[in-house]
C-alpha positions, 0 to 999 in steps of 0.5 A, a space after each residue: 670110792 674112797 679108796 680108788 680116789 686115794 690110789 688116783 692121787 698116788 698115782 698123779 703124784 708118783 707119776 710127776 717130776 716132783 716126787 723124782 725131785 723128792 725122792 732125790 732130795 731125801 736119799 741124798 740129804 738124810 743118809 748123808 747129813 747123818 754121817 757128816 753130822 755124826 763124824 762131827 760128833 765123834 771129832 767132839 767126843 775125842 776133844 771132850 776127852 781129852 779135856 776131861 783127861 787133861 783135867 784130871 791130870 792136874 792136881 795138889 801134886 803139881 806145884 804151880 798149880 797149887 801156887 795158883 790156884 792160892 794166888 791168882 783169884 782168875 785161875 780156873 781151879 776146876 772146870 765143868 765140862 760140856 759132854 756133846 750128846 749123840 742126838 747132836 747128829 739130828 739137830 746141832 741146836 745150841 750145843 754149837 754156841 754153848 760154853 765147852 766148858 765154865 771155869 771156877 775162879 775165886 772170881 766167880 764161873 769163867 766161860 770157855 770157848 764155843 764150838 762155834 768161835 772154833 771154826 767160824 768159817 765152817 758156820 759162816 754158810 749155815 750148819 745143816 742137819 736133820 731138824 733143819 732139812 725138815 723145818 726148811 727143805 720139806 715144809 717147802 716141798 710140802 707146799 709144793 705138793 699141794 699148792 695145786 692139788 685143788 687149783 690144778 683141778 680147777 683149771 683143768 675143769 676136772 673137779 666139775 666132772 668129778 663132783 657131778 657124779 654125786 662123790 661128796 666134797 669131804 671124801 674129794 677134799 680127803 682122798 686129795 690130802 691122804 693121797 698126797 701125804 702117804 705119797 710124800 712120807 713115804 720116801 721121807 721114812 725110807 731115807 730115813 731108816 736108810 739114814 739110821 741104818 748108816 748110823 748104827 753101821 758107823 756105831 751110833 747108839 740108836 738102841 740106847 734107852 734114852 736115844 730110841 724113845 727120842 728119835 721116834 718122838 722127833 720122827 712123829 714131830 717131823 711128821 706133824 710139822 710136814 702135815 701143817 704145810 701139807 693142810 696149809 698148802 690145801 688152804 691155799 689151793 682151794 683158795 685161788 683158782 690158779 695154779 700160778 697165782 697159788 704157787 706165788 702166795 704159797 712160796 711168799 707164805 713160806 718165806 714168812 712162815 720159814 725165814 722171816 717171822 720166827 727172826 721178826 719174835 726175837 727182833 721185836 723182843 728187842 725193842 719190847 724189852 732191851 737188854 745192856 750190852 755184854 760190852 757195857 757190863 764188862 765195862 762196869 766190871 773193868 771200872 768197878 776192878 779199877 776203883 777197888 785198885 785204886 783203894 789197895 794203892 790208896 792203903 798201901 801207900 799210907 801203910 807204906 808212910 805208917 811203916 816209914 815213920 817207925 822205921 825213921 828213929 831206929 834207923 838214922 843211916 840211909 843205908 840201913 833204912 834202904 836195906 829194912 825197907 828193901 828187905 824181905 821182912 819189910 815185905 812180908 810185914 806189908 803183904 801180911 797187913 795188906 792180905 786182909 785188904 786184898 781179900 775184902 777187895 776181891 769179895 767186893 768185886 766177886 759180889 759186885 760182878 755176880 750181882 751185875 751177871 745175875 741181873 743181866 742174865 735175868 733181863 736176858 732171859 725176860 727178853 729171850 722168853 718173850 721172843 720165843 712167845 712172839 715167835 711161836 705165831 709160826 709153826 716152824 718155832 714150835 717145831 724147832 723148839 720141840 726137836 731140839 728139846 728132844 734131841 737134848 739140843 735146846 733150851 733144856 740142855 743149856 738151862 741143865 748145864 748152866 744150873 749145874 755150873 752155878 750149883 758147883 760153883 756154891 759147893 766149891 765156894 763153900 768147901 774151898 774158895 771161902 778156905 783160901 785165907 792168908 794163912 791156907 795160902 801160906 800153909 803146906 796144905 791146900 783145899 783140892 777141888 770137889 770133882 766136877 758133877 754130872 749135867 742132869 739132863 731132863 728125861 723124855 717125860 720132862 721135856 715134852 711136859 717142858 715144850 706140851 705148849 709147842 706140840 699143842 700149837 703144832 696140833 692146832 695149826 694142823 687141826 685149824 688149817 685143815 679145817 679152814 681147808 674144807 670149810 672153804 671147800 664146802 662154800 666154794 662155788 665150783 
């Protein structure tokens, strides 16, 4: 029985405008999102080659570099560049607001450009990939798949003839939620191997060991995600008599659960736990900078004076006292007496601005992680967070890269900026930079072990709500 009740559904369902309209919008979104999202990334991958290739032409053969990189404390004497990774093609995430590339100075790690600020018009309507299609597209057309799957029956006075012939409630409930779901997967795995297939034409590494296993991990997410919309609409179908009422509550469900609440975490994070402003911190920088250039001024003016009274007696003329202090002696006297001076002044500075980062960036994250807390009341932020983790898009991947960028700047601090004394400056020899390393990345294991708590929560939306879905089946006076 159970069976021919599930085959019905399918039926109704197939037979309906709205699987036309699904079928419509996975052929035509996933194929074609895939190929624009992965010649995007192949645009990406020729920049960062050759970034990396202009890299590596520079070195100690180049003079000016080497003049530099001695006597410019903001020079980027290396970089540690960000390498796209071909999982972007599914989910942008932050790779499209992560530094290109951190720059080591003297000073301490200087960012680059994003790919964002490279093309901001093109971001200004949203950038659309497969992660959001499923999180926006088909949790709606999911609820537009069940809102009446009850209610319709209802109005229609069917579900009393059905259940009169002594068919259990729960095989009812089961047969309308099993039904309706294969219906709508169905389509959704089809486009989506359509969608691969158009990949792997164009030479995307699907069978690589690292991408297969994460692709089949976001497919199985996708699946649990659109699962929770498909019990959370079942809820509201039973829940309301008509189908009109239902759909108003499951669209205003949706724009909260979608759109508005997982933004409100971050927002009320804001308050819980503010932060200063990138714009405040750069001007404590700028005052500290200017403090410190006003005590080089103040001590190379009372060197000047020191160097004027024993200039005086040895020289009586004005001509000769012009031409000591004018000449390159004198200037090599006053920058040998003031390079030890510049030297503390550039590490106070560098101290004082890697404390006000550290600090900074520790206020940053507090506020960040508790609206990643406050947002995780909706499925849909655990679901985000979830995908980009395995598509090394999110919050892993930009820990991974910073953690990088900090241990590479200590190394080069250690070998190289720490060596750069007046004498190193002066020298014929210069310390080369240490070849940026690689960004390690978390493995599949690691990430779900990083994100067990956004799987589980989707687990338990999923398990809850079907389970609010039949308790009120079974009460309901039908």
């Amino acid at each position: 029985m159970s069976i021919t009740l599930i085959q019905k559904e399918i039926m109704l369902h197939v037979l309906s405008a709205r699987f036309v309209a699904l079928l419509l919008m996975c052929v035509l979104l996933i194929p074609l999102n895939f190929h624009i999202n992965y010649q995007r990334y192949l645009q990406r991958q020729v920049d960062y080659q050759e970034a990396v290739k202009k890299e590596n032409n520079k070195g100690a053969a180049d003079e000016p570099w080497v003049h530099r990189q001695t006597t410019d404390p903001n020079f980027e004497v290396s970089k540690l560049i960000l390498k796209p990774t071909p999982l972007s093609v599914f989910a942008t995430g932050l790779e499209s607001i992560i530094p290109r590339y951190l720059g080591m100075t003297r000073n301490g790690i200087k960012q680059g450009d994003t790919v964002l600020s490279s093309a901001p018009i093109a971001f200004l309507f949203g950038h659309l990939d497969f992660v959001f299609v499923v999180s926006t597209v088909f949790s709606l057309l999911a609820l537009l798949f069940t809102f009446d799957a009850v209610a319709g029956e209802k109005e229609a006075g069917t579900i009393r003839i059905t259940l009169a012939n002594a068919l259990p409630r729960d095989i009812f409930l089961w047969s309308k939620l099993i039904g309706g779901y294969l219906v709508f997967i169905v389509p959704f795995l089809v486009s989506l191997i359509i969608g691969l297939l158009v990949l792997v034409l164009q030479g995307f590494p699907l069978a690589e060991p690292d991408i297969y296993p994460r692709v089949f991990c976001l497919i199985l997410v996708s699946l649990l995600y659109i699962a929770v919309f498909f019990a959370l609409g079942s809820v509201i179908s039973i829940y309301f008599d008509s189908s009109k009422t239902a759909l108003i509550v499951a669209f205003t469900i949706w724009v909260f659960t979608v759109l508005i609440l997982p933004r409100v975490g971050f927002l009320a994070a804001q308050i819980v736990a503010p932060t200063p402003t990138a714009e405040s911190v750069y001007r404590e920088k700028a005052a500290k900078q200017a403090e410190l250039r006003a005590g080089l001024d103040k001590e190379r003016s009372a060197l000047f004076s020191e160097m004027i009274q024993d200039l005086m007696p040895e020289e009586p003329t004005s001509g000769g006292f012009a031409a000591v202090v004018g000449g390159p002696e004198y200037f090599e006297k006053m920058n040998e007496k003031m390079a030890p001076l510049e030297e503390a002044a550039r590490l106070a500075y560098r101290d004082f601005a890697a404390e006000l980062d550290q600090r900074y960036q520790q206020q940053r994250k507090y506020q960040e992680e508790i609206g990643i807390n406050l947002s995780r009341i909706t499925p849909t932020s655990s679901f985000i967070s979830l995908a980009t983790d395995a598509t090394q898009t999110g919050q892993a991947k930009r820990n991974a890269y910073f953690q990088t960028g900090t241990r590479y700047y200590e190394t080069l601090d250690a070998e190289m900026f720490s060596k750069m004394s007046e004498t190193a400056i002066h020298s014929e020899e210069t310390p080369s930079p240490l070849p940026p390393p690689s960004v390690v990345e978390p493995t599949l294991e690691e990430t779900l072990q990083h994100a067990v708590l956004d799987l589980l929560l989707l687990c338990f939306f999923a398990g809850g709500l079907t389970t609010a879905a039949f308790l009120k089946f079974f009460q309901a006076d039908i």
